[in-house]
N, C-alpha and C positions, 0 to 999 in steps of 0.2 A: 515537595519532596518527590513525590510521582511525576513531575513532568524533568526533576533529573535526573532520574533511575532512567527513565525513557530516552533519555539526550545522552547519559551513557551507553545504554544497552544499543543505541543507534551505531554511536561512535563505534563500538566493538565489534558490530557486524561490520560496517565499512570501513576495520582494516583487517578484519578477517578475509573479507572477500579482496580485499588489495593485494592479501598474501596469497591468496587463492590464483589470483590473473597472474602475478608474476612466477609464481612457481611453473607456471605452464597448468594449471588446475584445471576442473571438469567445468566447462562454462555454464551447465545444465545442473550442475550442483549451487553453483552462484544461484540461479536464476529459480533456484527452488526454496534456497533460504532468504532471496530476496521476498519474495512471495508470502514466505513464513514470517518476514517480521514484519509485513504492512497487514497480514490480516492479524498481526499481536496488535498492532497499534491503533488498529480503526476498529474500533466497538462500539455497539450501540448507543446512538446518539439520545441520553436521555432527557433533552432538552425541545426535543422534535416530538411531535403527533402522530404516529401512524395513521393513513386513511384504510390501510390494508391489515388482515392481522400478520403478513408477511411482506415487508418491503424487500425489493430487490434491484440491487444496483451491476450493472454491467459496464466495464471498464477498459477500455483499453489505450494503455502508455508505453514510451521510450524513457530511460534512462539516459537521458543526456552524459557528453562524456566530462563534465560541470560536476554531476551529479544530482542534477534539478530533474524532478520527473516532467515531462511532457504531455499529458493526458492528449490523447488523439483523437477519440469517440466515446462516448459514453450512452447511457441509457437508463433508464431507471421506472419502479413502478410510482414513483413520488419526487417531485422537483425537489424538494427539500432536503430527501437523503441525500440524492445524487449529486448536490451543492454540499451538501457535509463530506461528501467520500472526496471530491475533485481537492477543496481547500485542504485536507487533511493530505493528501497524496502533494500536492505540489509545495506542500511544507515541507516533505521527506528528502533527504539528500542521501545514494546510496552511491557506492561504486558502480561506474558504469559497465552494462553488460553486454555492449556491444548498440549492433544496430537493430536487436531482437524488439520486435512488438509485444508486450506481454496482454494476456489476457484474464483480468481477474471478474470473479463473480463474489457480491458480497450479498450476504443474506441476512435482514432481519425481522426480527419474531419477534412481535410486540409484546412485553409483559405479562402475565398473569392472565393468560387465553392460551 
């Protein structure tokens, strides 16, 4: 049930933002609700080990004009997150935002520490 709610709420961002680009919209408003639904959707992977009590994942992708993300560089304090944020992001299909590089920082805090 949780991963349709997610496959809807996806869907509704990307034709909010379709309605956004055609109307002539703020392309920096696209690009900040894009921002806002991949850090809804990528949460703590509780299947993974922290070696740190804070993992951090640094990221940077293209929005194909498909709608496939392009991850460009990445980094990370642990291989394993930063393989859960890439698979996670290149699952995501959003409206394209042009030829903008984004750049996201993901942060996790291991449990109960």
């Amino acid at each position: 049930m949780k991963r349709v709610i997610r496959s809807f709420s996806t869907l509704l961002l990307i034709a909010s933002l379709a309605q956004t680009a055609n109307a002539g919209g703020n392309p920096v408003a696209a690009t900040v609700e894009v921002r806002k639904e991949i850090s809804r959707l990528i949460s703590y992977p509780g299947t993974l080990k922290p070696t740190h009590d804070v993992e951090v994942v640094l990221v940077s992708f293209r929005i194909e004009s498909c709608g496939m993300i392009t991850v460009l560089e990445s980094n990370a304090s642990n291989a394993e997150f930063r393989n859960y944020v890439i698979r996670k992001l290149e699952g995501m299909r959003f409206a394209s935002t042009g030829e903008e590089v984004h750049h996201m920082r993901f942060v996790f805090r291991a449990t109960g520490k």
